[in-house]
N, C-alpha and C positions, 0 to 999 in steps of 0.2 A: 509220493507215498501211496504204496497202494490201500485197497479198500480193507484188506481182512489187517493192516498194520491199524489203520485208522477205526477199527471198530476193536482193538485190541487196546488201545487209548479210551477208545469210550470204555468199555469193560473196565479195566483197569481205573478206573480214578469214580464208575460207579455212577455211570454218565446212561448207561445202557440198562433199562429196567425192565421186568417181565411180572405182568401182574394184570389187573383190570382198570385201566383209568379212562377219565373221562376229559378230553383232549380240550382244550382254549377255544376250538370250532364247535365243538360241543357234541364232535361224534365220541366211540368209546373205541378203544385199542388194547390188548394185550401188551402191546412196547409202547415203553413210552422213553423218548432220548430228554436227556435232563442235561442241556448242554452248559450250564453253568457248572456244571460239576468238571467239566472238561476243561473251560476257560478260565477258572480261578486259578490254574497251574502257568505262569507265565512261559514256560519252553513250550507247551502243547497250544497257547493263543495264540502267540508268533506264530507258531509252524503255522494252525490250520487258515489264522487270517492272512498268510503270506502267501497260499493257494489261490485266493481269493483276488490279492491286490496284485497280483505278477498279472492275473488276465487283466484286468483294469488298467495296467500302466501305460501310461502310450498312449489312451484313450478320449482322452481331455476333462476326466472328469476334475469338479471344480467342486463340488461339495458331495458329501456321503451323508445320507438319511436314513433313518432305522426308527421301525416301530416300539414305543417301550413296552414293557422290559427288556424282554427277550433278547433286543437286537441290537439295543445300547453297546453293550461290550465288545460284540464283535466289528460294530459298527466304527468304532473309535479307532481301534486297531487297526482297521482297513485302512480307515482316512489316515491314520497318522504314517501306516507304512506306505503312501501313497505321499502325502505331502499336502493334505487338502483340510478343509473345515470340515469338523463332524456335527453333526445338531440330530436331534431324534421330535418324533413328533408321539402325541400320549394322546391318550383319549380324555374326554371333557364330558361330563354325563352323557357316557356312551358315545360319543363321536369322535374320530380321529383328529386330533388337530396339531397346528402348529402352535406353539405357546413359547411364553418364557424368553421373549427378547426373536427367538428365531426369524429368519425370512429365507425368501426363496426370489430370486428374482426371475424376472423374465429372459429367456432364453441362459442361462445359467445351466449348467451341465453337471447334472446329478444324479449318482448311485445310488440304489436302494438296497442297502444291506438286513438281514432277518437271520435270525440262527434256525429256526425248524421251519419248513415250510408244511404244511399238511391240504389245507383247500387253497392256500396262497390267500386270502379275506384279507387280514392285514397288510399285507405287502400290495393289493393290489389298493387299499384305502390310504395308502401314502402317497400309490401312485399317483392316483388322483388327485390329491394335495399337490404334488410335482405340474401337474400338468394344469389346474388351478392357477397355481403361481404364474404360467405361461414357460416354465422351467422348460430343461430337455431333460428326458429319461435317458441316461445314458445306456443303464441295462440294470439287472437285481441281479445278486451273491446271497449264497449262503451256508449255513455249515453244513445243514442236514437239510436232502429233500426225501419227503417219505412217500410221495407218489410216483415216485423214480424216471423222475422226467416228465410226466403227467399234467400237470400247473404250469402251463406256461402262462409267464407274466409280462415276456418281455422277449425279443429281437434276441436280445443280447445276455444269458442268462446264466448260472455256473453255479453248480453247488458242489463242496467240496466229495460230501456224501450222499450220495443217490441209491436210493433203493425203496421195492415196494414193502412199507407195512400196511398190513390191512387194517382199517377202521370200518364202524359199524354205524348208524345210524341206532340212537338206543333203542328205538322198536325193535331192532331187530338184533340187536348185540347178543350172542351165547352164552357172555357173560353173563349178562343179567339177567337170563334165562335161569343160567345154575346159581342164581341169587350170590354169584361170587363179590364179595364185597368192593368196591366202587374207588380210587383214591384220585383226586383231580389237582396234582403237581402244579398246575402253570399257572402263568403271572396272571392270568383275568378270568375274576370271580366266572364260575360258570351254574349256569342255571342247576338247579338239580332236578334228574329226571323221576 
């Protein structure tokens, strides 16, 4: 699938947004990709987690881990079109962890699945957890990277969508310059500036 199909799906279903928001990293952006609006559509989740898990097969991975929210869904998908266990790890007063029955063992071969990547923080705070356990990183997926190759988190890394959008650090964002009103879409409460 190429890129201008795949951002005509994001448009289309309302996934692709243009405004002032203030990102889950906590810079500020004019786009903001609202990839759950994409994956509630079950023909467009298959497709784009099927990008995803065609590079994976073959690989050995043995479990798929995704930070929540965001990457639950896509993460599930991955694992299930893959054949493997899916688990997600959430945060605990502000720290990543594993909870909820989950584990990770030792040398255990494991994907890290995330739907937007923008500083890569969270994907690389699961890493961590992976490599904690004494896991292996097998590599990260994901649906959208908005530093267009930029984040690298891993060896072995794929995102379905690649491309640069600019973010701002809020001292210095134009939006908030022209006092353009602020809206912060993502799953983790973000400080306000």
């Amino acid at each position: 699938m190429s890129t201008s199909e795949l951002l005509d799906i994001f448009k289309s279903t309302g996934a692709l947004l243009d405004g002032h928001f203030r990102l889950t990293s906590g810079r500020h952006s004019n786009t903001y990709f609202q990839c759950a609006k994409v994956l509630q559509h079950p023909e467009h989740l298959g497709t784009v987690c099927s990008m995803i898990a065609r590079h994976f097969s073959g690989k050995g991975v043995e479990t798929v881990i995704s930070p929540a929210i965001g990457g639950i869904v896509v993460g599930t998908e991955v694992g299930r079109q893959i054949g493997v266990k899916t688990i997600f790890a959430e945060r605990k007063d502000g720290v990543m962890t594993i909870r909820r029955g989950f584990t990770l063992e030792p040398n255990e071969r494991v994907l890290v699945i995330e739907d937007v990547i923008t500083t890569g923080g969270s994907v690389a705070e699961v890493i961590a957890l992976v490599k904690e356990a004494g896991a292996t990183l097998v590599g990260v997926g994901s649906v959208v990277d908005r530093s267009n190759g930029r984040v690298r988190l891993a060896d072995d890394q794929i995102s379905v969508l690649s491309m640069e959008v600019i973010s701002y650090t809020p001292e210095e964002c134009p939006l908030c310059k022209e006092n353009v009103p602020i809206d912060a879409p993502g799953s983790r409460a973000n400080k306000q500036n």
